[in-house]
N, C-alpha and C positions, 0 to 999 in steps of 0.2 A: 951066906946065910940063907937058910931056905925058907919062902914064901909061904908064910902061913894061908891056909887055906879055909874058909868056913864051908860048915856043910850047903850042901845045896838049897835052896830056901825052905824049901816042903818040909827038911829037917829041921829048919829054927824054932817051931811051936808056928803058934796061932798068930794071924798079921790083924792087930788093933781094929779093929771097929770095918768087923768086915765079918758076917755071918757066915757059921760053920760050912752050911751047903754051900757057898760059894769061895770059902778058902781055897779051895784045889784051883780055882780060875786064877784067882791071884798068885799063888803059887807058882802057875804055870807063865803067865805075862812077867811078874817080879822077875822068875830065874832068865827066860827071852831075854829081858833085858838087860840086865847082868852080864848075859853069853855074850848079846851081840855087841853091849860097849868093850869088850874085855877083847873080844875075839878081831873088831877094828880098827883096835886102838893102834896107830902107825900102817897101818893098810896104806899103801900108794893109789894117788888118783888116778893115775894112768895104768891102775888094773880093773880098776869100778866096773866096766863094762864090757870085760873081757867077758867069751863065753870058752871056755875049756871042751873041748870035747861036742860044743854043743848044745851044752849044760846054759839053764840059766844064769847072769853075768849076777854077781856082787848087787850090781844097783839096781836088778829086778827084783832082788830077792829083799832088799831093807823098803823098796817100796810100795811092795806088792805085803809085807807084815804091817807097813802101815796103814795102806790102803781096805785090806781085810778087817782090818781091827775097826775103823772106822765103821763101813761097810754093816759087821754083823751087828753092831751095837745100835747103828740107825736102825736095822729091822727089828731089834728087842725093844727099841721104843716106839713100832710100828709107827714107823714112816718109811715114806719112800725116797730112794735116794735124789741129790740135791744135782744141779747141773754141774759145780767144781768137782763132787764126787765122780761121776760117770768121767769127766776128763783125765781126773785123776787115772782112774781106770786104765782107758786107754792110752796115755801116757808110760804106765809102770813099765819097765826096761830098757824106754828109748832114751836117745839122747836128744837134751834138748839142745836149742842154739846155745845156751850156756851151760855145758854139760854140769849136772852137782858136784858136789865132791865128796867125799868120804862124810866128812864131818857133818856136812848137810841134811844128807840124807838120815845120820845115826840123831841128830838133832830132832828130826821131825818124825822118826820113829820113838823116843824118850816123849819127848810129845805126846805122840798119839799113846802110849803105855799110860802114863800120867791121869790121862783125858778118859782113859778105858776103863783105869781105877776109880778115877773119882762117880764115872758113872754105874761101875761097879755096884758101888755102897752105896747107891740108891738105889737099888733095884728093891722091888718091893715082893717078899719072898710070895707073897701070893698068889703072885702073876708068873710063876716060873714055867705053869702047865699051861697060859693062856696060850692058842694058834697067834702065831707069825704068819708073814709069807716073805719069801724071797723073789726079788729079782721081777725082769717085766712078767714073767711065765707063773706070779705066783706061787711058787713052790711050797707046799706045806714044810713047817718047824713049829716050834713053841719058842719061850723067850730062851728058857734054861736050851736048848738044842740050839739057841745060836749062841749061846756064851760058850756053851761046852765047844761049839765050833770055832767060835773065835780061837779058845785057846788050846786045845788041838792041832789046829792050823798054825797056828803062830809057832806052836814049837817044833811042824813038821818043815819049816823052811825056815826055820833056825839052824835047825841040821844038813839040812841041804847046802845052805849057805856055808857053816863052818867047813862040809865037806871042799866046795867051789874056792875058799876061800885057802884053804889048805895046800889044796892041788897048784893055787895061783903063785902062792910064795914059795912052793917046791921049784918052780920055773928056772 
């Protein structure tokens, strides 16, 4: 019998108590997540940190969208990053002494999707053209150009990853 299929989220209508300008962000995190639980659902741990080619490994790629997601939403609430974040950071694709596992990492990326909606719909449509800055250098953004980055980003190593992740079970 064949697997019924819904359309991709941006198709379902409107997502409840989340304003128009900023449906396409939700749109764009909801489908991320969907992709990435669907896409490593039975993923072996003992491929997490393979790099193919070269390529970033699986487990950079779920913790470097978490770590983004985190990341651009602290600059839309203008603050500067936190000392776990920056470790975070430098952390995303190594192995630790207890390497994650699959489940772990998809765990703490649903998380951080959850964490990113719910500060979504607070955002105050006001402030969407307020200046940001990024990172220690400052960098000019506004709020709405780090949502739109967040989620941009997230679905550019969404892709990546299904690519890495494809190539890995070809093996």
């Amino acid at each position: 019998m064949a697997e019924t299929q819904q359309p991709e989220v941006w198709l379902r209508g409107p997502i409840h108590d989340f304003p128009v300008l900023l449906q396409p962000i939700a749109f764009a995190l909801l489908q991320a997540q969907e992709d990435v639980n669907k896409m490593m659902f039975g993923f072996p741990n003992d491929l997490l940190y393979e790099r193919p080619g070269g390529a970033a490994s699986p487990a950079f790629h779920l913790q470097h969208l978490s770590g983004v997601l985190d990341r651009m939403f602290t600059y839309a609430e203008n603050m500067m990053l936190k000392e776990a974040q920056l470790v975070w950071l430098q952390s995303e694709g190594k192995i630790q002494e207890k390497p994650n596992s699959v489940d772990e990492l998809v765990g703490v990326f649903n998380r951080q999707i959850e964490n990113s909606l719910q500060k979504l719909q607070q955002i105050n449509l006001h402030t969407l053209t307020e200046p940001r800055t990024v990172g220690r250098k400052h960098l000019p953004s506004t709020v709405f150009g780090l949502l739109f980055h967040a989620a941009e980003h997230t679905q550019r190593h969404v892709g990546q990853l299904l690519v890495t992740v494809k190539v890995l079970k070809a093996r």
